[in-house]
N, C-alpha and C positions, 0 to 999 in steps of 0.2 A: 594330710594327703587324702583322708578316707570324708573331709566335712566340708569345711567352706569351699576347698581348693580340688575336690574330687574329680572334677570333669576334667579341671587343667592340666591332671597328673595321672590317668588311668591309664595312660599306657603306655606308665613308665616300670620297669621291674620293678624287684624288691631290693637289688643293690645298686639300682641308678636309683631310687630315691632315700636313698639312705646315703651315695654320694653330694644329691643337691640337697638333704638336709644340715650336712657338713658345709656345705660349699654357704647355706645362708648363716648360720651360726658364723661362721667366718668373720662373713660379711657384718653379722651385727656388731659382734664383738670389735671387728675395724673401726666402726660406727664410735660404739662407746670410746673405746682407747681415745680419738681425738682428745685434745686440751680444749680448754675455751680460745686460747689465743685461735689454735689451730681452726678451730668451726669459724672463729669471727674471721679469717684470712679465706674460707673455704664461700665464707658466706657472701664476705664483700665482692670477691671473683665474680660470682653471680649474679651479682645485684648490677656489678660494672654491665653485665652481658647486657640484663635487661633495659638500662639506663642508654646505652646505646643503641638498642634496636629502636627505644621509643624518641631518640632524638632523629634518628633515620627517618622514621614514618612522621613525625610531628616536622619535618622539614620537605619531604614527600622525596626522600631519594630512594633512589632503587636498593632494592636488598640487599647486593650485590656489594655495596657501598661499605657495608661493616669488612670486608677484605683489607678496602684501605685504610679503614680507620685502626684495625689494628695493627696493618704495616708502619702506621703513621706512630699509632703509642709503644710498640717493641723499640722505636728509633729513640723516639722521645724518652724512655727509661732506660734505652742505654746508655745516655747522655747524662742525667740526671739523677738516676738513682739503678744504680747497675745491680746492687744486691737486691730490688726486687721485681727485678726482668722475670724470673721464673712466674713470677705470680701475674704478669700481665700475658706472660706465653699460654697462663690456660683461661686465659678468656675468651670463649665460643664465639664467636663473630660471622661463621661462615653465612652463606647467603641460606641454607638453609635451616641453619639456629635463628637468625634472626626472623625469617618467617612465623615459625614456631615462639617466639616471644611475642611479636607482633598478635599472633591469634591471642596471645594468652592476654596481652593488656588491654585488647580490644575487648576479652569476656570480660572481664576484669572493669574495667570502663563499664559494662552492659548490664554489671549486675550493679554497680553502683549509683547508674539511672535507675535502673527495675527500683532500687528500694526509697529513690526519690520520688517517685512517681507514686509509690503508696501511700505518701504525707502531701502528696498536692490535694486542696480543695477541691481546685478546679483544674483545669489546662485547656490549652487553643491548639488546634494545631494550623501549620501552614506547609501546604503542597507544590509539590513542581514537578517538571519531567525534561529530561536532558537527553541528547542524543549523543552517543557517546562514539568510538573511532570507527567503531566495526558497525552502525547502524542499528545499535542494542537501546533501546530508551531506558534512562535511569531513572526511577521514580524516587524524589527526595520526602520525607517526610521530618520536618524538625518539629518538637513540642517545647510549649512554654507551659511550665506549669507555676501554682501558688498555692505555699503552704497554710496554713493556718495562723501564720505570724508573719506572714507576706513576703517571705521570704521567697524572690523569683528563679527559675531556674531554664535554661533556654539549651539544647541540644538538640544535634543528630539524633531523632529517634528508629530511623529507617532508610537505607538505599537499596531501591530492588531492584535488579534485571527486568524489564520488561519481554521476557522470550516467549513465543507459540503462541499457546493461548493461555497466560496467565490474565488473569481478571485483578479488578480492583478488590470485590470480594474476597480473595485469594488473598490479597494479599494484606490485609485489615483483620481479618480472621486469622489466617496464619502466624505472621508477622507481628504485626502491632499489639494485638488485643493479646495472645497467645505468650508473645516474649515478655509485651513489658508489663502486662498485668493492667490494661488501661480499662479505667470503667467507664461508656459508654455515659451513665448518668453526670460526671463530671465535666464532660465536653461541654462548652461555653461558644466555642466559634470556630470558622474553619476560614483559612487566607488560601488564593490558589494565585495565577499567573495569568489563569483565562483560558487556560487548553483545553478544548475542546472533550479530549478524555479524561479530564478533571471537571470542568465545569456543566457537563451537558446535562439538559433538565433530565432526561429520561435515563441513560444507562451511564452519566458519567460518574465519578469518583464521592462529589458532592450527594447526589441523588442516592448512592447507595450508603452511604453515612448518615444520610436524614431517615433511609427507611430503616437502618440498625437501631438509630434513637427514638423512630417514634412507636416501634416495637416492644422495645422496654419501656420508654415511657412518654405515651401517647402528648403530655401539656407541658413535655419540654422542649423549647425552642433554643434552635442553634442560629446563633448570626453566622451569615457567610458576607466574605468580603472580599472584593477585587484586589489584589496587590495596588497599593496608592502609586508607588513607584513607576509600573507599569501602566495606569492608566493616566497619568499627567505625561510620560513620553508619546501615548497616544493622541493627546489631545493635538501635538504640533501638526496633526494634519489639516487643519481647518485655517492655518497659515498661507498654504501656498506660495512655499519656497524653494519649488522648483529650477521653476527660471535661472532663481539667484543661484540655488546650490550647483545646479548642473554646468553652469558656466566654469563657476571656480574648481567645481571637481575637475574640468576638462584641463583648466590652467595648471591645476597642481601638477595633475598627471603626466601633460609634456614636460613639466622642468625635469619629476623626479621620475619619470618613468625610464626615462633615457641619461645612461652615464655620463653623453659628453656637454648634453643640456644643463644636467645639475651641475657638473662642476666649473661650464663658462658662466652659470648664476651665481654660483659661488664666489667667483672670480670677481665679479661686477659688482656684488654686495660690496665684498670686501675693500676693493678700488672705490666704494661710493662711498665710505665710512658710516655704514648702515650702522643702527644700532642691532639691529636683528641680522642673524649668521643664515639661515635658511628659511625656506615655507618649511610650514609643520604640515603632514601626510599621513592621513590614514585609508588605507585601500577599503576599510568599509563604511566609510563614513559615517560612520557611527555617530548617534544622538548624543554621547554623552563629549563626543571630542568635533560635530561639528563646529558650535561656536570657536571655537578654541582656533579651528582651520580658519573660519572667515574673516575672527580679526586682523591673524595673520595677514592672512592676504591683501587685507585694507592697508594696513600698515606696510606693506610692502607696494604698494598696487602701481605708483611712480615710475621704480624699481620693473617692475614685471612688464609694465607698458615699453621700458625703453629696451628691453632686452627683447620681449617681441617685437619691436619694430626692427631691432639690430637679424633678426632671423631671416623671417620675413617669407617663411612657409606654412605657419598657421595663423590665421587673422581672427582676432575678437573685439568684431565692432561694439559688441557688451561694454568695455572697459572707457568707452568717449561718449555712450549713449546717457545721458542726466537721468530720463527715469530711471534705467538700470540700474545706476549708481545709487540714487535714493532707493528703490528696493533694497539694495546691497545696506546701507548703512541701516535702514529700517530692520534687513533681518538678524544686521549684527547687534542692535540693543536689542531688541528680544530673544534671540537665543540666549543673549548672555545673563538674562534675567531668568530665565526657563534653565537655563543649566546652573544659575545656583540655586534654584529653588531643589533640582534636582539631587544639590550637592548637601542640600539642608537634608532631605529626605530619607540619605543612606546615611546619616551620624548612628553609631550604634548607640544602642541601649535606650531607643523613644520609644514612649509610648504612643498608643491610637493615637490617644486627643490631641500629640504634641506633632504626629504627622499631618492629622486632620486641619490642625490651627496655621498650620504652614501653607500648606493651601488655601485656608478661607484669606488667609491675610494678604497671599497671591492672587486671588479673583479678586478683593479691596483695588490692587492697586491699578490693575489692569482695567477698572471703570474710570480709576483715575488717569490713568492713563490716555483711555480715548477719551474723555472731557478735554484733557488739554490740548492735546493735536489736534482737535477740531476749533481750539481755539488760537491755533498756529504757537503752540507752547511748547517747545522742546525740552525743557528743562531737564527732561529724565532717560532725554534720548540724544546723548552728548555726540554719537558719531552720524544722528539724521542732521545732527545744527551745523556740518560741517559741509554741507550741500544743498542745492535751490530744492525745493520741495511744492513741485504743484495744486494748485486746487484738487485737482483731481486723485491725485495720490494721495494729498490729506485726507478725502472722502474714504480712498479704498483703506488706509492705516486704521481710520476710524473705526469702520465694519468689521475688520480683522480681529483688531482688540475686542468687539464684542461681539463676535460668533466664539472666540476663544474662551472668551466668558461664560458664553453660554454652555459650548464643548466641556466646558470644567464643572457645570452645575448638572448636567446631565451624567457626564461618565461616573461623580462620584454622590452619585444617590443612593446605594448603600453606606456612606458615612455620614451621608446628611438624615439617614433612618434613628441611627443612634446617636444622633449630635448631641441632643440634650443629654442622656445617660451619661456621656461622654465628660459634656460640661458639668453637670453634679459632681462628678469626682473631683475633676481636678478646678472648682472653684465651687466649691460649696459652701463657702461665706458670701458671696454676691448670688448665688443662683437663686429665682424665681419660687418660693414654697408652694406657692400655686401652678406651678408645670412642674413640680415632681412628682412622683408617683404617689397614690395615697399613702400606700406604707412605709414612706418614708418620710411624710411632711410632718412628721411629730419629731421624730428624731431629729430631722433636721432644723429645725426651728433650736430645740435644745442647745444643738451644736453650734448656730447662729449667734444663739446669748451667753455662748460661752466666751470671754474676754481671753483667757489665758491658752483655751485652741487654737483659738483665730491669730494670739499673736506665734505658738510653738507654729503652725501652718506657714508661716513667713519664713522660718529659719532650717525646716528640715523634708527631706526628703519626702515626696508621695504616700512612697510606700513605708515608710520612719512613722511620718504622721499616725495614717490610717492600722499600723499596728498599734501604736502607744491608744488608741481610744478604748474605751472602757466596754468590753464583748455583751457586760450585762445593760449598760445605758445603752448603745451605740450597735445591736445587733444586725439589722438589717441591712444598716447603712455600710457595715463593714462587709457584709455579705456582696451591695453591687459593687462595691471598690475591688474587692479581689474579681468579681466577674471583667469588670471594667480594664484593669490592669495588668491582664494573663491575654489579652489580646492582639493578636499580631497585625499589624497598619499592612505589612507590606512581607512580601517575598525577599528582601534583599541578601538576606542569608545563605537563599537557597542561590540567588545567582554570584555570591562568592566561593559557596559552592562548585560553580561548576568549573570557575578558574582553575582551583585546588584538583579536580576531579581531570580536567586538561592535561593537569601534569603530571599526574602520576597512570592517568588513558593515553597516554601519547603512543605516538605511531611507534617508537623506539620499546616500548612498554605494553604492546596491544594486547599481549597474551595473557596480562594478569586476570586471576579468575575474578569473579564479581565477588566472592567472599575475603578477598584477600582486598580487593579496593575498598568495600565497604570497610574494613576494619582498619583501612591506612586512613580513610577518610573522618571515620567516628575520631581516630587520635591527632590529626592533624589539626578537627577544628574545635575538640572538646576546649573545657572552660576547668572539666575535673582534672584530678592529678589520681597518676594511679598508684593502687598502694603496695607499693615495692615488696615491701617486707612480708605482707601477704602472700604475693608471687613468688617471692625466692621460698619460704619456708615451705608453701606447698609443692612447689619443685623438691626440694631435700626430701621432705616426707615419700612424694611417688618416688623417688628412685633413691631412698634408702629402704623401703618395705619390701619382704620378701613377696 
């Protein structure tokens, strides 16, 4: 009372503190009495609580949720195992226990990056920004870092509030550098989305990262790179599929827009013995589910023509016009090409080169492409072969296919910067020793006349490989491999992200505070596991010490 704990107990008597010295000795001595059985039944209770808050938040339900789960396990143990209903009755569940676990495996999670983050090499980071229910911008920041044995690691490193006037400084300094202990000299590269208050030369997010790195240290260079992702859905502007799209959006919409249109369609499918049940509908027509609507609609388009003529209140002379039609089948082989390249894009776990190569091998085909349509060759465009196709529209397909070409050489010239770098890593048995860098063409060469690399390089992973090579032969070369391989192609993460961030921001949910989302969101999309036994003992500890 009079040393560690003086302030907390000054003005307490001399026989109220002589009753709460009783009252803790009590308490300890409670403590010790426990059996071991007894702590390990005390301890499991605990561990249950926290095991199910983080299945609450790793599934994004409300907090609320732990009510029923434990309505649901008192049932299920009285059924199954009735002599130990007592011991499921004390497990904490309420909506606001389970908050309070949640905070706790979210630190818990935060220190377990923090001490990852001190054995990365390197790391990249990649930025976004979301608008969330209430008109709050989320700023995501996820980091990929590589250890020294290449061993990759890829997290939520930060969601901030964007409120008042918080800055990007603010929140790099605060936040990032402050929490997770990041050294500014290890950044290697920065991915963003293209926002304006991420990407702008003068005061956006990128500019003030390039002036915190060349601060410390003036001759190191940060790659910055456009999301891949984001700029190949840009490119379909240079298509000019309006005409086409706004036509079919207008058809979808009368069938599904109105109850009694969709279900005398439905009606007539079914009387026709369609193979297809409905049009597919999406009210935002969204790039990744156009193609998806247009084939539909081809495939239906018979079908749609008889039924509007059966109406006979809205007319689309589109549907009997031959160029139209040739558009129409024209935009359905190329979105449908542009949406699997799209679908190649978002596979988790690629690397740059493997994004990058995906693309170059997409502009490949699309020269190929217009070579043969100019030479009346459909071969690759199964739903144009299935309609008369003019001189003139073969002209305009022709130019299309290569302004698109062009659109895709120009948007990604920051990958076509580091293409070679790119290529050394990941074929550095064919690549050029005369286009690598000087300090590596010795090594490299070494590695070249190595018979038994070149064939381990066929049978094991990237990052397998370039760990097993020898740090003293192979210095430098394993140096650009972890820069190379800590780099983020694209934002995809961050707009899974913001699905995840949808549902637990929702209008039904708007209230949650920004610290309570960020930490539903860091355990939702972690990759870590959190260490339970950590959590519950340091629980027992705070609320058994006096």
């Amino acid at each position: 009372f009079e040393t560690k704990h003086a302030s907390k107990y000054d003005k307490l008597s001399a026989q109220e503190k002589t009753k709460k010295a009783e009252e803790m000795v009590a308490a300890m001595q409670k403590e010790q009495s426990f059996s071991p059985k007894a702590l390990a039944v005390r301890d499991g209770i605990m561990r249950t609580s926290y095991e199910m808050a983080h299945i609450i938040a790793k599934k994004s339900k409300p907090f609320s949720e732990g009510e029923f789960v434990k309505e649901y396990m008192l049932k299920s143990a009285a059924i199954l195992c009735p002599d130990k209903k007592e011991q499921f009755e004390n497990v904490r569940l309420s909506r606001r226990t389970i908050v309070r676990r949640v905070e706790d495996i979210s630190e818990n999670l935060h220190q377990q990056l923090k001490s990852k983050v001190n054995d990365f090499s390197y790391f990249a980071l990649a930025l976004d920004e979301s608008c969330g229910v209430k008109d709050t911008d989320q700023l995501l920041i996820f980091i990929r870092g590589i250890t020294e044995n290449f061993e990759l690691t890829e997290e939520l490193a930060l969601i901030q509030s964007m409120k008042d006037t918080t800055t990007g400084k603010d929140v790099l300094e605060d936040k990032c550098v402050s929490k997770l202990g990041m050294d500014w000299k290890r950044l290697v590269s920065v991915t963003t989305y293209g926002s304006p208050n991420l990407a702008g030369k003068h005061v956006g997010l990128l500019k003030i990262i390039q002036d915190q790195v060349k601060e410390i240290n003036p001759e190191q260079k940060i790659i910055f790179l456009h999301c891949i992702i984001h700029q190949e859905v840009l490119c379909k502007s240079v298509l000019k599929l309006s005409t086409v799209v706004d036509t079919v959006t207008k058809v979808v919409s009368y069938i599904r827009a109105r109850g009694l249109n969709h279900r005398q369609f439905a009606t007539l499918l079914e009387g026709s013995e369609s193979e297809r049940t409905d049009v597919l509908h999406d009210t935002s027509v969204s790039w990744l589910s156009l193609g998806n609507i247009l084939k539909r609609v081809w495939e239906l388009r018979a079908e749609i023509g008889l039924f509007l003529n059966v109406k006979e209140d809205l007319d689309f002379p589109q549907l009997n016009d031959a160029d139209w039609l040739s558009d129409f089948a024209f935009a359905i082989d190329v979105t449908g090409y542009m949406s699997d390249l799209n679908s190649r894009l978002q596979e988790k776990g690629l690397f740059a080169h493997e994004l990058h190569s995906s693309v170059k091998s997409f502009m490949m085909k699309l020269l190929l492409f217009s070579r043969q349509i100019g030479n009346k060759d459909f071969s690759h465009f199964p739903t144009l072969q299935q309609v008369t196709v003019s001189d003139q529209n073969l002209k305009k397909y022709t130019s299309l296919l290569v302004d698109l070409h062009a659109e895709f050489s120009r948007r990604f010239e920051d990958f076509q910067m580091i293409e070679k770098d790119l290529s050394l890593v990941s074929s550095p048995f064919t690549f050029n020793v005369d286009s690598a860098p000087c300090d590596l063409q010795l090594e490299l060469i070494d590695l070249q006349c190595d018979a038994l690399l070149a064939e381990q390089f066929q049978s094991v992973p990237l990052p397998s490989f370039y760990a097993s090579l020898n740090k003293q032969k192979f210095p430098k070369i394993k140096t650009h491999a972890r820069k190379m391989l800590v780099l983020f192609g694209s934002t995809y993460m961050c707009q899974q992200m913001h699905s995840v961030m949808k549902v637990n921001k929702s209008n039904l949910r708007s209230s949650m505070s920004g610290d309570h989302l960020a930490a539903v969101l860091h355990i939702a999309t972690t990759e870590m596991t959190p260490d339970f036994d950590f959590l519950v003992n340091a629980h027992q500890r705070l609320h058994s010490s006096p």
